[in-house]
C-alpha positions, 0 to 999 in steps of 0.5 A: 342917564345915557344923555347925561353922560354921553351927549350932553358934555359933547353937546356942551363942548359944541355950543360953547366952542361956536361964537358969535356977536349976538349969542354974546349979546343974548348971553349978557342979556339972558343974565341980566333978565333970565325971561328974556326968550318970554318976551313976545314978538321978538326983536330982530335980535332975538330973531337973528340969534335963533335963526343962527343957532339953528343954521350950526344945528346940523354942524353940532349934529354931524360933530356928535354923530363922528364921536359916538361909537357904536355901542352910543349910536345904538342907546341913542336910538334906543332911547329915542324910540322908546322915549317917543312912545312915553307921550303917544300913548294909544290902545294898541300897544305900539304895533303901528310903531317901528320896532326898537332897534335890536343890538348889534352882534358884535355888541352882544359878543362883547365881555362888557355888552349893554342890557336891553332897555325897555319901557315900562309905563305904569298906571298910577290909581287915581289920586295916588300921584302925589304919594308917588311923587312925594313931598317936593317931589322927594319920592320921586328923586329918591326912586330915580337915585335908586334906579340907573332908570329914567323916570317920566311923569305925565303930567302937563306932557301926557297922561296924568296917571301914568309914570314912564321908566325906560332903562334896563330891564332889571333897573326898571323892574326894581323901580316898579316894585319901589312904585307898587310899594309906595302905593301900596303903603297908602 
């Protein structure tokens, strides 16, 4: 939610604003044929317009780090060090990770101060994904409308059984009752 609303309209406005020849030739191309990255080896086109996005990465990063505030600089690195443990899963429950980084006093003080965010990975019983998931994922969508909660799926990207909610603690809450619900039922 936090990326939507925060980073991705900068990030957006960023690359939009940087022109070049071979972005407006891959653009035209990606067009024509949306498999146009698939291909295999690339061409020297292909090549040099990879390598150029990458030579604004740091551009659009320092444009992105001067427009955030500090209350955005600390969701940003909340959200990041909780999304990074959503695929690391191990035994001993993060105690080998960096804590995640505390808010600011001055956010805290603040009459509209932000709710802690947490992680909350829950354990799906085998062959219950589909009844979380749904028909075309429709259960999914509407636990995710519900909730102002991110809500990952493991998957092809991590543990098949589990799903990952990361947002407010009351907003993660609710999802997991809707979650034990939805089991439940079966």
């Amino acid at each position: 939610m936090f990326y939507r609303n925060a980073i991705r309209p900068i990030l957006l406005y960023e690359l939009e604003g940087i022109s070049y020849v071979e972005k407006k030739e891959v653009r035209t191309l990606l067009r024509e044929d949306p498999n146009f990255w698939k291909y295999r080896p690339f061409s020297a086109l292909m090549v040099r317009a990879a390598a150029d996005d990458v030579r604004f990465l740091p551009y659009i990063y320092h444009n992105i780090m001067e427009q955030l505030n500090e209350k955005s600089l600390w969701q940003l690195a909340v959200r990041g060090a909780l999304f990074s443990r959503c695929f690391c899963i191990d035994n001993n429950e993060y105690k080998d990770w960096p804590s995640v980084p505390s808010m600011p006093a001055n956010l805290i003080e603040g009459e509209n101060a932000p709710e802690e965010e947490i992680l909350s990975v829950f354990d799906v019983p085998s062959r219950c994904m589909g009844y979380v998931i749904g028909r075309n994922g429709s259960s999914i969508l509407s636990i995710k409308e519900s909730c102002d909660a991110a809500i990952l799926i493991g998957g092809t990207k991590g543990p098949p059984d589990k799903v990952f909610i990361v947002g407010p603690v009351k907003q993660v809450r609710k999802a997991e009752a809707i979650l034990r619900g939805r089991i439940n039922k079966f």
